[in-house]
C-alpha positions as CSV (number, residue, x, y, z in Angstrom):
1,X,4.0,-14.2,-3.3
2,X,5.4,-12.6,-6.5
3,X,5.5,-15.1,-9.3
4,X,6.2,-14.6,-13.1
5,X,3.4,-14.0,-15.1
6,X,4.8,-16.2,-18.0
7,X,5.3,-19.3,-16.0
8,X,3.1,-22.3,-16.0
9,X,0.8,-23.0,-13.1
10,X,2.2,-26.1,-12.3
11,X,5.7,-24.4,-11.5
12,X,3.8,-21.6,-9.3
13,X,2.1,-24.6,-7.6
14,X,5.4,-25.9,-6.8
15,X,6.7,-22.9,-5.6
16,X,4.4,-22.3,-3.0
17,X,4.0,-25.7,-1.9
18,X,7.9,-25.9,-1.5
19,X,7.0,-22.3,0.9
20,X,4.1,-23.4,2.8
21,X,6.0,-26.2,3.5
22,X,8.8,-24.1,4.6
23,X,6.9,-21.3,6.8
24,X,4.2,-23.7,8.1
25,X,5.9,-27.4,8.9
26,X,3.1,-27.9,11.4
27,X,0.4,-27.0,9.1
28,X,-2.4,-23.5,8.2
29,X,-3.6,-22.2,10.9
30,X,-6.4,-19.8,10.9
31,X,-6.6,-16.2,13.3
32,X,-9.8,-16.7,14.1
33,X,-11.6,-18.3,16.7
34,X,-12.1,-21.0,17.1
35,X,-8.2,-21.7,15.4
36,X,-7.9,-24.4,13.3
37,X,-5.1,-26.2,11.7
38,X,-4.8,-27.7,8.5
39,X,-2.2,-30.2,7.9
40,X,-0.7,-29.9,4.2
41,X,-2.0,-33.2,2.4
42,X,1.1,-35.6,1.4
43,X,0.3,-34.9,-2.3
44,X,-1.8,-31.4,-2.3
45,X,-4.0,-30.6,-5.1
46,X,-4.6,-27.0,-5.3
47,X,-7.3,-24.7,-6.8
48,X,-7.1,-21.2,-7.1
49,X,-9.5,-18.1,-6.9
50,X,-9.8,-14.5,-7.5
51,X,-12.6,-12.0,-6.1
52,X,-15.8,-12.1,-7.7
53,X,-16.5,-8.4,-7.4
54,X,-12.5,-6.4,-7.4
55,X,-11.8,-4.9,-4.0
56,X,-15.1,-6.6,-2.6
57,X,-14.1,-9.7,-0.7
58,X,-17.9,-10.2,1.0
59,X,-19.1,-11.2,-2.8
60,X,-17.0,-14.5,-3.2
61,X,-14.6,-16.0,-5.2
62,X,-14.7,-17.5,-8.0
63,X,-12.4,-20.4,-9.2
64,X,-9.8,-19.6,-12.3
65,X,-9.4,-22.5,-14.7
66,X,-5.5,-23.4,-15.2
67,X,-5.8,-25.5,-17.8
68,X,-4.8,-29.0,-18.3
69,X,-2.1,-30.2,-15.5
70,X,-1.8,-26.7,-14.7
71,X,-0.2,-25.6,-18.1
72,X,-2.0,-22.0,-18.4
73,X,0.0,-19.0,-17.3
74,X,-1.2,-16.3,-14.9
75,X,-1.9,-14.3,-17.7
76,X,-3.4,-17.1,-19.9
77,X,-5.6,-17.5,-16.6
78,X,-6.7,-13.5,-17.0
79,X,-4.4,-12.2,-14.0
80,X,-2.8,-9.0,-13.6
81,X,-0.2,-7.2,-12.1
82,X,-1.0,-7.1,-8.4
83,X,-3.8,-9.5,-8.3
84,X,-5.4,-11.0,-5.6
85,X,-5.5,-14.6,-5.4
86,X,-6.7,-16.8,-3.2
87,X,-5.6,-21.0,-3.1
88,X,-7.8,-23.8,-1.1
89,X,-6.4,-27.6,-1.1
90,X,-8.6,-30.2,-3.0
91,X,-9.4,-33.5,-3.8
92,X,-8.8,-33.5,-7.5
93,X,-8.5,-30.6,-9.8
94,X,-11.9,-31.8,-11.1
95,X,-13.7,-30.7,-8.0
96,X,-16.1,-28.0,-9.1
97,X,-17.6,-26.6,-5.6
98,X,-14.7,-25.0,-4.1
99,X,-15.1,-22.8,-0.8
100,X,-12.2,-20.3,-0.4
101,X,-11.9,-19.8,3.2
102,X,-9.6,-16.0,3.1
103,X,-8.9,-14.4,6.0
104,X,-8.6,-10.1,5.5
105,X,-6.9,-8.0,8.3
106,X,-9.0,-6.0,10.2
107,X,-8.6,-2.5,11.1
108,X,-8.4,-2.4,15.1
109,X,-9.9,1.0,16.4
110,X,-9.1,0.5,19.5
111,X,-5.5,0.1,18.4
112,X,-5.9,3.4,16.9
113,X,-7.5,4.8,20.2
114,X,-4.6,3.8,22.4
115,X,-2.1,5.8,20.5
116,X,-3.8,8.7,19.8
């Protein structure tokens, strides 16, 4: 999702609430096995994340602060052009241990294999 680096967090939050809601009605569900779905709560509380080590996904995230009711921009918050972030639901936006459960894509060699 593209958003504008000069808008609040609050409004991104809203925006893509209003698209999950959209693309998943039934709730996230996850690729890998065993799948799971995750129903989006009634009144979602997000946190959001970005790599602890760039381009290194298998060193963690790390939670970015938005501010107060979400007020910070994404640049306020130390985001770039092109970042990656990554959002989990929460409790409370005063929840300090988050766990960012991302999913990468996976090269399949034997994808590769079969057309070659």
């Amino acid at each position: 999702m593209f958003t504008d680096a000069q808008a609040p967090m609050s409004e991104i939050t809203k925006e893509l609430l209003e698209l999950l809601s959209e693309r998943y009605p039934e709730g996230l569900t996850t690729v890998v096995s065993p799948l799971k779905t995750m129903a989006i709560p009634a009144n979602p509380k997000l946190a959001y994340g970005v790599l602890n080590v760039p381009n290194d996904p298998s060193r963690g995230w790390k939670r970015i602060k938005t501010g107060e009711d979400e007020s910070s921009t994404p640049t306020a918050c130390g985001l770039k052009n092109n970042s990656i972030v990554a959002f989990t639901f929460v409790s409370g936006l005063e929840d300090e241990d988050v766990l960012f459960e991302v999913e990468w894509p996976k090269d399949d060699d034997e994808m590769y294999d079969q057309a070659g």
